[in-house]
C-alpha positions in Angstrom: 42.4 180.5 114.9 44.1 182.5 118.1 47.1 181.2 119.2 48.3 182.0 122.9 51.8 182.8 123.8 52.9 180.3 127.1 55.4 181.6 129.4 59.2 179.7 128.6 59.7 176.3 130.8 63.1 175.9 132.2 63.3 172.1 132.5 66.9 171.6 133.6 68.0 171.2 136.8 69.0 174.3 138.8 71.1 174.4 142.0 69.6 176.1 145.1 71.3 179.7 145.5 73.8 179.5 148.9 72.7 183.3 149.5 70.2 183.2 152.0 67.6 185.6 151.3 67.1 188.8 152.2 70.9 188.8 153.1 73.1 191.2 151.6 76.5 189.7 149.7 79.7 189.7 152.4 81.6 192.8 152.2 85.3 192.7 151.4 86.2 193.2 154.6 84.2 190.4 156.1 86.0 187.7 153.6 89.4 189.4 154.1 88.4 188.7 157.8 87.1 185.5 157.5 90.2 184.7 155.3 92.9 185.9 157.8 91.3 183.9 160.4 91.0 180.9 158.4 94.7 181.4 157.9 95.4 182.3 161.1 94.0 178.6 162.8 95.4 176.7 160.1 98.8 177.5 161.3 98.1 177.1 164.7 97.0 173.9 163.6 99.7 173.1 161.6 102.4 174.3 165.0 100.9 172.7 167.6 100.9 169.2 165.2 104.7 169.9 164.6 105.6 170.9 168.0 104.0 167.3 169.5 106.3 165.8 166.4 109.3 167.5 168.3 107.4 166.3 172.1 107.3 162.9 171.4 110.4 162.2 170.1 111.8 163.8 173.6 109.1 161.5 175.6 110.0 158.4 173.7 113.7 158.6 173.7 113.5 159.2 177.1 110.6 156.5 178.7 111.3 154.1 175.4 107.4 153.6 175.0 108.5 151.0 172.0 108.4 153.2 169.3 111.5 154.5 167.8 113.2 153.3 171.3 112.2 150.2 172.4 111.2 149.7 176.1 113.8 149.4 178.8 116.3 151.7 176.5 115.1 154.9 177.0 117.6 157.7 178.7 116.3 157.1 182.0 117.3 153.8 181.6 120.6 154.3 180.7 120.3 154.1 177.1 122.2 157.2 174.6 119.6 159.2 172.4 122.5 159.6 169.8 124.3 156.1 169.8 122.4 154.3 167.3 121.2 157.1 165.0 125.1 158.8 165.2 127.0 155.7 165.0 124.8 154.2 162.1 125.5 156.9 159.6 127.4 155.4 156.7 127.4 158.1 153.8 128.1 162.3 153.9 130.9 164.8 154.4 130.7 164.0 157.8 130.5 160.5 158.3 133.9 160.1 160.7 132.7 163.1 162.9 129.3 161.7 164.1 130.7 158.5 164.9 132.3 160.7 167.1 129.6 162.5 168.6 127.8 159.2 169.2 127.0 158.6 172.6 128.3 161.6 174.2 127.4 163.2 177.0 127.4 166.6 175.8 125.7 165.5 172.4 122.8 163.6 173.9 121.9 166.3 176.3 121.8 169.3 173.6 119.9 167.0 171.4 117.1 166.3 174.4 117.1 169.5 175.4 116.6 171.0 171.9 113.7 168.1 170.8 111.8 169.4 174.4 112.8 173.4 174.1 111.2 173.4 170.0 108.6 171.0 171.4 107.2 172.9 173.8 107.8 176.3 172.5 105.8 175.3 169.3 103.4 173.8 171.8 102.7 176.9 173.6 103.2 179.5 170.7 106.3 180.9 172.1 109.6 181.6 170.9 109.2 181.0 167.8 112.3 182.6 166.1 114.7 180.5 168.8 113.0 177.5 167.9 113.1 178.2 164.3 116.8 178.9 164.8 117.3 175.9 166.6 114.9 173.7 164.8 116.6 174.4 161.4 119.9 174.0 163.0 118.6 170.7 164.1 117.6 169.5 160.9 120.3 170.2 158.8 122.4 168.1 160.9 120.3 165.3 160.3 120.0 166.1 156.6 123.8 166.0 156.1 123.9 162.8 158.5 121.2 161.0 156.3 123.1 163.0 152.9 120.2 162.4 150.4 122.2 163.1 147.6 124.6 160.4 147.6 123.1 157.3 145.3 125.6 154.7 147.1 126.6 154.3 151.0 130.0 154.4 151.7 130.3 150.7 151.8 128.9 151.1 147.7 125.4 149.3 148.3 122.7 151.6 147.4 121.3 154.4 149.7 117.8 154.0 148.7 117.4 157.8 148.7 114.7 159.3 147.4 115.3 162.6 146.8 118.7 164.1 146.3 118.0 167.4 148.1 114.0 167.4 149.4 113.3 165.0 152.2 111.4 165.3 155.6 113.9 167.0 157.2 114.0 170.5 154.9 109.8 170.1 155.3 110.5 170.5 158.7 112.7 173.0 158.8 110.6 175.2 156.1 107.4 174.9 158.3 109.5 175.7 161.7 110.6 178.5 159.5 107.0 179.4 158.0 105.4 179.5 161.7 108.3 182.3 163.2 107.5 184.7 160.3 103.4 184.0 160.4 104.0 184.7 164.3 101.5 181.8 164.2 101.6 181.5 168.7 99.1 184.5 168.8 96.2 181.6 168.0 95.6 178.8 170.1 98.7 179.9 171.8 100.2 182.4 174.3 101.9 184.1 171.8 99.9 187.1 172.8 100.6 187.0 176.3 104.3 186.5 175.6 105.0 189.6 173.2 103.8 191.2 175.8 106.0 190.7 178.5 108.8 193.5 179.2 111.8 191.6 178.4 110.3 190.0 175.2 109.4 193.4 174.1 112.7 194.6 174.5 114.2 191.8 173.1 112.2 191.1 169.9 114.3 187.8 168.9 112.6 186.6 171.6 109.0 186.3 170.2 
């Protein structure tokens, strides 16, 4: 009796191919491309969400929208940007110094200006080192006011700290920090059009 040889069946399932056909593979340099601009708007992304962080704590303090400042208590009404967080801190090396600084003229106005300066620098992809400078300078204030590694206040109840050295504020700074050296204005940004000005290219701090 002949016996006939049938072809093999596959009978398990098979995913569909994602090469289209007839297409040739991506060449090294596309992906490396395609990578850097991936990159590339996922910092932008990532500046222009911190720099409206920065924005809107400047707006708010200074309108209270009843937030973080409640209405009627903003700066233009009078109210300190620095009162109640300076005068509230209760733990840290510095303690006795801030209640100091709270409410003073001179320490409410560098604070606003530096929240809108960062803001709108990370904003409009410009000056990115200053506002790293400043930005970091910013938050390590508040990290020492806030001390995340003492356990107790100064009055002994607990602190409720999480962390005793990584909290929001070091995020912050690392990202401010991350942007200046990705020079992430150039996308989404004027960061282009700045570098190019004469004084900014003579003065490359400024970029």
């Amino acid at each position: 009796m002949a016996t006939h040889d049938h072809p093999t069946r596959h009978l398990g399932f098979r995913f569909p191919s994602l090469r289209r056909t007839g297409t040739a593979p991506a060449s090294d340099a596309e992906t490396t491309a395609a990578a850097t601009a991936t990159r590339a708007y996922a910092f932008a992304g990532l500046r222009v969400l911190t720099g409206f962080v920065f924005l809107w704590a400047f707006l708010d303090k200074t309108f209270g929208f009843g937030y973080a400042t409640p209405s009627g208590k903003g700066w233009i009404d009078g109210g300190s940007p620095t009162m109640g967080f300076l005068s509230g801190v209760s733990v840290g090396p510095m303690e006795s110094t801030f209640h100091d600084w709270a409410g003073a003229t001179w320490a409410n106005w560098l604070f606003m200006l530096g929240l809108l300066a960062i803001g709108l620098a990370l904003i409009a992809g410009i000056g990115l080192r200053l506002a790293a400078v400043a930005g970091t300078l910013m938050m390590a204030l508040m990290w020492i006011a806030e001390w995340p590694p003492a356990k107790h206040l100064s009055d002994g109840s607990a602190s409720m700290s999480t962390n005793p050295f990584a909290d929001y504020h070091l995020v912050y700074a690392v990202v401010l920090i991350a942007l200046a050296a990705a020079g992430a204005g150039a996308t989404w940004g004027l960061g282009k059009a700045w570098a190019r000005l004469p004084f900014v290219s003579r003065n490359r701090w400024l970029l």
